[in-house]
C-alpha positions, 0 to 999 in steps of 0.5 A: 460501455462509457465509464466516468472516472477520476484518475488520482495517485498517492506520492505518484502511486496512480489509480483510475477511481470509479465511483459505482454507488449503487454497486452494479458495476462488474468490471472484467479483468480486460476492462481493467487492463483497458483503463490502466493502459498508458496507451490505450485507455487512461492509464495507472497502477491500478483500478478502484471501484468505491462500491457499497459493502452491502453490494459486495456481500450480495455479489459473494464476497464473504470479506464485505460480510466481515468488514459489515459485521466488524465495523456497520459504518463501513458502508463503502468498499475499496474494490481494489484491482492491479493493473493486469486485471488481478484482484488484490487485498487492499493497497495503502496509498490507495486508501488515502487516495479512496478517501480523497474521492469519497469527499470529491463525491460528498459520501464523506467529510473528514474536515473536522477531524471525523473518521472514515471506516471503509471496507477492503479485502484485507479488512476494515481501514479508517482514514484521517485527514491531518491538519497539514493535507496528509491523510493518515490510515490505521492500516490495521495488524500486521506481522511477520510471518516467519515467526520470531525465528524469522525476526531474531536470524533476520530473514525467512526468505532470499530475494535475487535482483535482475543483475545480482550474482548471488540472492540476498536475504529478504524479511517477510511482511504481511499487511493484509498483502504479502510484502518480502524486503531486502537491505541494500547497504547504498542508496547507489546500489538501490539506484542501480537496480534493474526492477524492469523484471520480477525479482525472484523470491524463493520460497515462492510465496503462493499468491505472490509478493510485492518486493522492497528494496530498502537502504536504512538512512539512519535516525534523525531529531524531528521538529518535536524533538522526537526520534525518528528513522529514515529509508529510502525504498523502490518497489516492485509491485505484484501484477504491476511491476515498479511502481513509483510508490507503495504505501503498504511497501512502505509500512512493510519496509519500515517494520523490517529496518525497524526489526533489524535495527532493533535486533542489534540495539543494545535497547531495542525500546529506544528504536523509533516507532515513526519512520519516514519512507522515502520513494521515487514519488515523493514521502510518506510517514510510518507509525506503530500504534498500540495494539499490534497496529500500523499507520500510514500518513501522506498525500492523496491528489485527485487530478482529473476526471473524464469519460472512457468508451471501454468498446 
């Protein structure tokens, strides 16, 4: 089985993208692994199937119903996969990079400011592309699943690090994927973390998390002379491990340090609602948008492409 693919990555978030218009490619979670393999096959964080949503439907993912039903332009799905071979809901730098490889293919054209609406497990997400290269994600609802109690003490969860003597309290995040932060207090202690193991969160979440080790930098006055907040982040990725950059991690890390600094504010509205994330593979930018909705803006790089015989 010969698979033409791309291979691209979002702040060095890596993918291997397959373009499957017609929607008859069934990926085995072997094969997954194949392609991901930094050894073996091309290797990357994850796999990306652009298939049509229809084609999903038929194949008895009921989301793609929802997403046709939601929003009829959303004709093409983001089949997101990790690199282990498991299915996962949606993944942020992904989208951009999903966007990118839908232009390179000629199913989309966001040259002049036009939008493109595509379907992902974890709903419909509508992508831009900004006059600087960036591309910008409605990223859509998020929330914090421990409720304002969880908001109001700071945590609704503790997260124990490869290294650590005791577990540090950790803010649940759901965009759509499970996301559960720490605040580290120095971006040496953030550094020095041992990310090659899982770290261990307790409760369990079901499905599993993805887990943010965050250092808040504080604020600064940008260019427009509007306030904005500043984190550096790692990530450990479910069925993946660190990875160099998460763009739903990076949402997931903003709107925690937001909720804690705007907990100790003595006026929470003068928070900012954009923060810039830094992670090992670069920056991304943060928004909160009217209407319980969050962005995510940053860069998306298509680096080759090339034939895989998958065996």
């Amino acid at each position: 089985m010969t698979l033409r693919f791309t291979k691209g990555h979002g702040t060095r978030n890596d993918f291997v993208l397959l373009a499957d218009t017609r929607g008859d490619l069934d990926l085995a979670p072997q094969q997954v692994r194949r392609l991901a393999d930094r050894r073996a096959g091309v290797g990357a964080d994850g796999v990306i199937r652009l298939a049509p949503t229809a084609a999903v439907a038929r194949a008895g993912e009921e989301v793609a119903d929802a997403v046709l039903a939601a929003e009829p332009r959303a004709i093409w799905f983001m089949d997101y996969r990790n690199g282990d071979g498991t299915v996962a809901e949606m993944c942020g730098n992904g989208v951009r990079v999903f966007a990118a490889f839908a232009e390179s293919l000629g199913l989309a054209d966001l040259s002049d400011g036009d939008e493109l609406a595509l379907g992902t497990r974890g709903g419909v997400k509508r992508v831009r592309r900004e006059p600087g290269g960036w591309y910008a994600v409605d990223m859509g609802p998020w929330s914090f699943p421990g409720g304002p109690d969880a908001v109001a003490s700071g945590s609704d969860a503790a997260v124990m690090a490869a290294g650590w003597d005791a577990p540090r309290p950790a803010l649940s995040v759901d965009l759509g994927n499970p996301h559960t932060v720490v605040a580290l207090s120095r971006p040496a202690e953030l550094d020095a973390l041992d990310l090659t193991r899982a770290p261990a969160v307790d409760p369990a979440p079901p499905h599993g998390t993805n887990v943010e080790l965050v250092v808040p930098l504080g604020e600064e006055t940008a260019s427009d002379g509007v306030t904005v907040g500043r984190v550096r982040m790692r990530v450990h990725e479910r069925g993946v491990g660190e990875t160099l950059s998460c763009g739903t991690g990076a949402c997931a890390a903003a709107l925690a340090v937001r909720a804690w600094a705007s907990a100790g504010a003595a006026d929470p509205d003068r928070v900012p609602t954009t923060w810039f994330v830094e992670v090992p593979g670069g920056e991304v930018r943060v928004r909160l948008l009217e209407g319980g909705h969050v962005e995510l803006a940053g860069p998306a790089e298509l680096a080759f492409s090339g034939e895989l015989d998958l065996g």
